[in-house]
PAMARRO-819496 format. One record per residue: chain; residue number from 1; residue in three letters; y, x, z of N, C-alpha, C in turn. Coordinates in steps of 0.05 Angstrom, whole numbers, padded with zeros to 5 digits. Atoms other than C-alpha are relative to their C-alpha. Layout:
<chain=A	n=NUM	res=ALA	nY=Y	nX=X	nZ=Z	caY=Y	caX=X	caZ=Z	cY=Y	cX=X	cZ=Z>
...
END
This chain:
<chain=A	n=1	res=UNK	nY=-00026	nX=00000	nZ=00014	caY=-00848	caX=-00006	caZ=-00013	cY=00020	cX=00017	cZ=00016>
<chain=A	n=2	res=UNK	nY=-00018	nX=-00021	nZ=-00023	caY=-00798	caX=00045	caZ=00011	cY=00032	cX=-00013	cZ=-00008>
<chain=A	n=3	res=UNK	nY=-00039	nX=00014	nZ=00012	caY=-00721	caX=00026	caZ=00019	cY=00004	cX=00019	cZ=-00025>
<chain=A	n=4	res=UNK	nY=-00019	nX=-00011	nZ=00024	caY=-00676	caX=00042	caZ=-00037	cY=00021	cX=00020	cZ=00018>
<chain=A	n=5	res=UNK	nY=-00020	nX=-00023	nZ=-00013	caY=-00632	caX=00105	caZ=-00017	cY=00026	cX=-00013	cZ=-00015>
<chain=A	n=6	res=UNK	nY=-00028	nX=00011	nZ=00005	caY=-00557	caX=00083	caZ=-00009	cY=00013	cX=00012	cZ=-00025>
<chain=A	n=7	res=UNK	nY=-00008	nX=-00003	nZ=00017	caY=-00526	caX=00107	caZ=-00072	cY=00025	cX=00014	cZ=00010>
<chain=A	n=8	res=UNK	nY=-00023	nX=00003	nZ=-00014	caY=-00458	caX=00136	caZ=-00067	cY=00023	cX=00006	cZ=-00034>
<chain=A	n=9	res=UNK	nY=-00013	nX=00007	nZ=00033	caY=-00404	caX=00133	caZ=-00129	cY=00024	cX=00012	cZ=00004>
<chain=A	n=10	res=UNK	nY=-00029	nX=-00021	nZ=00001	caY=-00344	caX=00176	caZ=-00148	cY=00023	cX=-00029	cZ=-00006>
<chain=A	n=11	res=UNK	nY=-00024	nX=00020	nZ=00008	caY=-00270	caX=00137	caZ=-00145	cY=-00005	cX=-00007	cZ=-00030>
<chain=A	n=12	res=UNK	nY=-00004	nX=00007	nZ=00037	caY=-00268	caX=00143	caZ=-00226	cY=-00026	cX=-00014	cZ=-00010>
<chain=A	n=13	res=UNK	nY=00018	nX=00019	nZ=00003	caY=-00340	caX=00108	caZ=-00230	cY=00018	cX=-00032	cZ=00008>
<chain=A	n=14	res=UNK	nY=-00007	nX=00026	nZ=-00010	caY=-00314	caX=00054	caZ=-00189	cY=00027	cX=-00015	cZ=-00008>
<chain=A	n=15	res=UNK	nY=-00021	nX=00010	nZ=00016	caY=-00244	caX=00047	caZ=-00226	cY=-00001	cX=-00002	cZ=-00020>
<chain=A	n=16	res=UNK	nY=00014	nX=00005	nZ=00030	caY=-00291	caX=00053	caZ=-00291	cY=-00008	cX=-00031	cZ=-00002>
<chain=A	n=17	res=UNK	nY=00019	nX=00023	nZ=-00006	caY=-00335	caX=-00005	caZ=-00268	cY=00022	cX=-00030	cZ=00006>
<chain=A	n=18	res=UNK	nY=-00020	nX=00030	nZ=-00005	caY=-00263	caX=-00052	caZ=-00245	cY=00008	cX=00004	cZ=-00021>
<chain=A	n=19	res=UNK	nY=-00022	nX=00009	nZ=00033	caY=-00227	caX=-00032	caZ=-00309	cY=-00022	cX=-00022	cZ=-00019>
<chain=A	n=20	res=UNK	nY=00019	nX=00023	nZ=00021	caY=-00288	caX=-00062	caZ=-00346	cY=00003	cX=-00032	cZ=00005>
<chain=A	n=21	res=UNK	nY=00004	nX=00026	nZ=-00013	caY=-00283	caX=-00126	caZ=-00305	cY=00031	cX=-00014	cZ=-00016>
<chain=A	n=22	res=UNK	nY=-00035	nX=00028	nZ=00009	caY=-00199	caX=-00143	caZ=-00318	cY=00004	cX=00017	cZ=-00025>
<chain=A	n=23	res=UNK	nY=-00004	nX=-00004	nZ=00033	caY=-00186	caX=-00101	caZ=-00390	cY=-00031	cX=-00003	cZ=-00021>
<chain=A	n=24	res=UNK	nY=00015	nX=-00001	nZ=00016	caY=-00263	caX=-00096	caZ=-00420	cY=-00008	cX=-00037	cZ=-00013>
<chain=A	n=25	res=UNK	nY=00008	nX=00030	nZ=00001	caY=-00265	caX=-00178	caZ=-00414	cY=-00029	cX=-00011	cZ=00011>
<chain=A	n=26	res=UNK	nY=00024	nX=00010	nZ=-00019	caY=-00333	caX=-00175	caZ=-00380	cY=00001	cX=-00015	cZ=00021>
<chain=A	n=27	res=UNK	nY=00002	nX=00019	nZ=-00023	caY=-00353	caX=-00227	caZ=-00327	cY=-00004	cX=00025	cZ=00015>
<chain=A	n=28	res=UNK	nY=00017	nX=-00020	nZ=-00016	caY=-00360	caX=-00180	caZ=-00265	cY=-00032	cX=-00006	cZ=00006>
<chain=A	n=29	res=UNK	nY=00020	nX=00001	nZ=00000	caY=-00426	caX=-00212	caZ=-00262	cY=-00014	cX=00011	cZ=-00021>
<chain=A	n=30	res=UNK	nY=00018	nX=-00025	nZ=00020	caY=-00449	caX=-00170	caZ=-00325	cY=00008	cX=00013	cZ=00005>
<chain=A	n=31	res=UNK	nY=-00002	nX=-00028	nZ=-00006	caY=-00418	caX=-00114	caZ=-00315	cY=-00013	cX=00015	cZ=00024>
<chain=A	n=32	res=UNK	nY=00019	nX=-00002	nZ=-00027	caY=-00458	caX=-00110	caZ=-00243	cY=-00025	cX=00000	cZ=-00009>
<chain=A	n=33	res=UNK	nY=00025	nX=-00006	nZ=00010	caY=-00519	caX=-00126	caZ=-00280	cY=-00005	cX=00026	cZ=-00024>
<chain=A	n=34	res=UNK	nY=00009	nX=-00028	nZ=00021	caY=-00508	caX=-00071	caZ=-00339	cY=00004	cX=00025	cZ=00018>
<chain=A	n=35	res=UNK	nY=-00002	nX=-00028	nZ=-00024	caY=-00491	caX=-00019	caZ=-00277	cY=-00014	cX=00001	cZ=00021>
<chain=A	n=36	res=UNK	nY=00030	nX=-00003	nZ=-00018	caY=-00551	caX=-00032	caZ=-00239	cY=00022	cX=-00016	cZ=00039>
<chain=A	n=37	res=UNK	nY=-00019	nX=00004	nZ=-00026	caY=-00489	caX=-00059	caZ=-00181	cY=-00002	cX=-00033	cZ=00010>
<chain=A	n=38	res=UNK	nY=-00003	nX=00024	nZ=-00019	caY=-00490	caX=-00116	caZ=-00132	cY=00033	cX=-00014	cZ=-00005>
<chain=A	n=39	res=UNK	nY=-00013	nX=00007	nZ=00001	caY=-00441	caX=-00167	caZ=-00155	cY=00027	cX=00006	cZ=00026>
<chain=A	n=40	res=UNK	nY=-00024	nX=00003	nZ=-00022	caY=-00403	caX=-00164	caZ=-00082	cY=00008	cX=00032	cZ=-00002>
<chain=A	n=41	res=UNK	nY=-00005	nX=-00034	nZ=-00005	caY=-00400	caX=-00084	caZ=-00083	cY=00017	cX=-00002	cZ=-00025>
<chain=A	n=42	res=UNK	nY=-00015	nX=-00011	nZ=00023	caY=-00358	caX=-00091	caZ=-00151	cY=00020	cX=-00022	cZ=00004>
<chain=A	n=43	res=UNK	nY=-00023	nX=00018	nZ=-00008	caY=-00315	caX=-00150	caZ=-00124	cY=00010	cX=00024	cZ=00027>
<chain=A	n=44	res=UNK	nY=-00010	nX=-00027	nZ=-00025	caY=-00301	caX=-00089	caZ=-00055	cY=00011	cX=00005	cZ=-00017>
<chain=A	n=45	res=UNK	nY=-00015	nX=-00023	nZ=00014	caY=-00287	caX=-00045	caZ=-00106	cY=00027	cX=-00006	cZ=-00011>
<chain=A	n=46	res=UNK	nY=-00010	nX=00017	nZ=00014	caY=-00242	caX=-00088	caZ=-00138	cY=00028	cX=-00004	cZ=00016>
<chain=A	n=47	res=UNK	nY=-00014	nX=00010	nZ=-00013	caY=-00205	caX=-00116	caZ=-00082	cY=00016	cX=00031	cZ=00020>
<chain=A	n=48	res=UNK	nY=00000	nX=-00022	nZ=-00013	caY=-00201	caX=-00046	caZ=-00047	cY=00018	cX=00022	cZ=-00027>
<chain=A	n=49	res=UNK	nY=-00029	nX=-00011	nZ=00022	caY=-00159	caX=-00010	caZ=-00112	cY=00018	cX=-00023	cZ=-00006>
<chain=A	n=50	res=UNK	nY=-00023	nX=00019	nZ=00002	caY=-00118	caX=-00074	caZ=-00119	cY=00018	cX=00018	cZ=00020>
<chain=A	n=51	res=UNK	nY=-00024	nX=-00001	nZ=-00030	caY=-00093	caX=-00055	caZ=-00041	cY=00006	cX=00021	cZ=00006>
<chain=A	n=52	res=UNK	nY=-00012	nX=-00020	nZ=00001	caY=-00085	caX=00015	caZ=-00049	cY=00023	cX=-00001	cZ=-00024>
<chain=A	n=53	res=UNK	nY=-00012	nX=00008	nZ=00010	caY=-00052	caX=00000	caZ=-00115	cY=00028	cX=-00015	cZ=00009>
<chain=A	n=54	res=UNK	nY=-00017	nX=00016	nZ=-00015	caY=-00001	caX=-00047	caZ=-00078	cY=00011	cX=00006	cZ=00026>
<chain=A	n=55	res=UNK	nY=-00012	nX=-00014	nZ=-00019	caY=00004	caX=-00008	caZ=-00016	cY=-00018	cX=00018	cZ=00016>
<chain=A	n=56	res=UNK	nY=00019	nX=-00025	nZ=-00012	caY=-00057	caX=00026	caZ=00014	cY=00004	cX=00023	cZ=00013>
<chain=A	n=57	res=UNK	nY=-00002	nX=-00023	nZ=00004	caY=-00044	caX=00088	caZ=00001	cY=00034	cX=00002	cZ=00007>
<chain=A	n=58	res=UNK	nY=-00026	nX=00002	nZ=-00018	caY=00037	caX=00067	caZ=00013	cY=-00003	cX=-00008	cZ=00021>
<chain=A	n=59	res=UNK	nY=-00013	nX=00019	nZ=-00017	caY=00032	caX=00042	caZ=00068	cY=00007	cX=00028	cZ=00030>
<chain=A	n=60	res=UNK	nY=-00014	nX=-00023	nZ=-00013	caY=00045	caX=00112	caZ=00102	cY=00026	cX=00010	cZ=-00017>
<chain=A	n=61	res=UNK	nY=-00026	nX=-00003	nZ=00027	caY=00102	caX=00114	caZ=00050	cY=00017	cX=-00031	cZ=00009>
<chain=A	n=62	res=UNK	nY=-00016	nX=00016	nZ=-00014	caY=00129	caX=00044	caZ=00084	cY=-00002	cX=00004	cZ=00031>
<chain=A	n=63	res=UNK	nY=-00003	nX=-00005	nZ=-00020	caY=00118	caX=00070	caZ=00152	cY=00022	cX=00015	cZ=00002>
<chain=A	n=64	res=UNK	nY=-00022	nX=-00019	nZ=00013	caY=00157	caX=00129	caZ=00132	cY=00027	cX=-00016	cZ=-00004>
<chain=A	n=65	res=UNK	nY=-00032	nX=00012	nZ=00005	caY=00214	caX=00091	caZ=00107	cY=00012	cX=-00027	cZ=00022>
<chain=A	n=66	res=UNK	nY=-00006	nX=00017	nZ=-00019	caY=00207	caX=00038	caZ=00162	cY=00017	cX=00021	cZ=00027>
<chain=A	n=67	res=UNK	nY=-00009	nX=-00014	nZ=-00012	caY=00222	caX=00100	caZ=00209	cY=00030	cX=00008	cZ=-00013>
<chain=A	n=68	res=UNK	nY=-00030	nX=-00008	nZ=00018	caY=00290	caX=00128	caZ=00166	cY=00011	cX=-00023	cZ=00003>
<chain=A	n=69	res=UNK	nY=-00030	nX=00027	nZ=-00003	caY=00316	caX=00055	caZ=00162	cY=00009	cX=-00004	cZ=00029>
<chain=A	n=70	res=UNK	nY=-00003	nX=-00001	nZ=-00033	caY=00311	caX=00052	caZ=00241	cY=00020	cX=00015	cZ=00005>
<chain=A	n=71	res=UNK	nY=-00023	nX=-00016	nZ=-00002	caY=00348	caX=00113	caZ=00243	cY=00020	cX=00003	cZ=-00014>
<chain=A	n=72	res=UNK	nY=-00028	nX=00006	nZ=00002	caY=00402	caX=00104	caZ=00202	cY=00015	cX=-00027	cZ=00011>
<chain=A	n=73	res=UNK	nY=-00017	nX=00016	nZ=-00025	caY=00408	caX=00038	caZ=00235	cY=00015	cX=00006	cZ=00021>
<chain=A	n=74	res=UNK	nY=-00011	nX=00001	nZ=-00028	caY=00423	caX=00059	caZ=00298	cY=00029	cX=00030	cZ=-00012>
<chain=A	n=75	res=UNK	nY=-00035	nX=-00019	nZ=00001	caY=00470	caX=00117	caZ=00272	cY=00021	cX=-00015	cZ=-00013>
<chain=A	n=76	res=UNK	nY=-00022	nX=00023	nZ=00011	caY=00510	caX=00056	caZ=00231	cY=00009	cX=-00016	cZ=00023>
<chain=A	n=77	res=UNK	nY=-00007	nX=00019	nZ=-00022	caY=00513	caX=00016	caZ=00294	cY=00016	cX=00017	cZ=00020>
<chain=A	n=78	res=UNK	nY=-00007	nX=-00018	nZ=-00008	caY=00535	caX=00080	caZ=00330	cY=00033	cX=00006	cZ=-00013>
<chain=A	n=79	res=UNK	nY=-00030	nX=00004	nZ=00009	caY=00596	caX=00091	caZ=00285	cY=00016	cX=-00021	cZ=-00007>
<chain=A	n=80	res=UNK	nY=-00028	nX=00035	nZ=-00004	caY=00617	caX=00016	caZ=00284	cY=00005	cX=00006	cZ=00022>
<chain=A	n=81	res=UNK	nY=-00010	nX=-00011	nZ=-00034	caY=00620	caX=00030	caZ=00362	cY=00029	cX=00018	cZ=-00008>
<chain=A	n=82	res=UNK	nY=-00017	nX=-00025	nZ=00003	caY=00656	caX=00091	caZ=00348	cY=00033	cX=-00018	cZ=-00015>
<chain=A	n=83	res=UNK	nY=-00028	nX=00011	nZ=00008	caY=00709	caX=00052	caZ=00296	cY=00005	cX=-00018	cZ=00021>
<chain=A	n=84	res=UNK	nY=-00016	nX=00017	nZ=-00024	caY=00719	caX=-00005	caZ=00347	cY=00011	cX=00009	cZ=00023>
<chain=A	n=85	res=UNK	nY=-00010	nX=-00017	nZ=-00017	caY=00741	caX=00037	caZ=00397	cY=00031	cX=00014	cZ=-00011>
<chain=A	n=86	res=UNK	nY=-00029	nX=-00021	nZ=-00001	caY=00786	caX=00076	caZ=00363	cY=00018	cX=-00017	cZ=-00026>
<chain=A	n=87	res=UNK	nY=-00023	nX=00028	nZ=00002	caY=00822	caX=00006	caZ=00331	cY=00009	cX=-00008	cZ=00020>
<chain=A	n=88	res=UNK	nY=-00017	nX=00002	nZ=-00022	caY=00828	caX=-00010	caZ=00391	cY=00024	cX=00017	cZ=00020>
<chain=A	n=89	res=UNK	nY=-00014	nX=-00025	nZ=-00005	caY=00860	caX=00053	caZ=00412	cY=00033	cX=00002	cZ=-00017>
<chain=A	n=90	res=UNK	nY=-00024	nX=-00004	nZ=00013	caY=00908	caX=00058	caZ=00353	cY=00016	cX=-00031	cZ=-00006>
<chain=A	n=91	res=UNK	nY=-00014	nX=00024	nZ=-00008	caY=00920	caX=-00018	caZ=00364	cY=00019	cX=00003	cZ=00026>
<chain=A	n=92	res=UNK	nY=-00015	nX=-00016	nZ=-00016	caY=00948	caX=00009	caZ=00433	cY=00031	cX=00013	cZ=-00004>
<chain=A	n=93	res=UNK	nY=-00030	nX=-00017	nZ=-00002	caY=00993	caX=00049	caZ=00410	cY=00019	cX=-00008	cZ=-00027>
<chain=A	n=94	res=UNK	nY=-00021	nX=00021	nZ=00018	caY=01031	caX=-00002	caZ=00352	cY=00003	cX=-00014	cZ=00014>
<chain=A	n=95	res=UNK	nY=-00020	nX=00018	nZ=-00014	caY=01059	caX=-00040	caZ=00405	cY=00018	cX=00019	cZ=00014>
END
């Protein structure tokens, strides 16, 4: 008996094979058996475009923006500095 050669499947197979599962109304357990696929390999698939879906693929798109909020932080905290200083300054000079 010789192994089975690993298979390998294009994205749009594998977003064919989950659409079937949550809009076609198939159990993923048929749809695994009518696509020759291992129930757990179509629950991966599954769970793996949910989390790009939801952030995956953002989540260099919330790094990104985690960096920019940092820095305008500190330049907001920078010009409160800046106004308190120069209230106090022109508080100074009204007496």
């Amino acid at each position: 008996m010789q192994p089975r050669k690993r298979r390998q499947f294009s994205r749009e197979f594998k977003e064919e094979a989950v659409r079937l599962t949550t809009e076609g109304g198939q159990s993923m357990a048929q749809v695994a058996r009518d696509l020759d696929l291992r129930p757990n390999l179509l629950r991966r698939w599954k769970k793996e475009l949910a989390g790009e879906s939801r952030g995956g693929a953002s989540a260099i798109d919330e790094a990104e923006e985690l960096r920019q909020l940092r820095k305008e932080n500190a330049r907001l905290r920078m010009e409160r500095e800046i106004l308190k200083k120069a209230v106090a300054i022109f508080s100074e000079f009204q007496r």
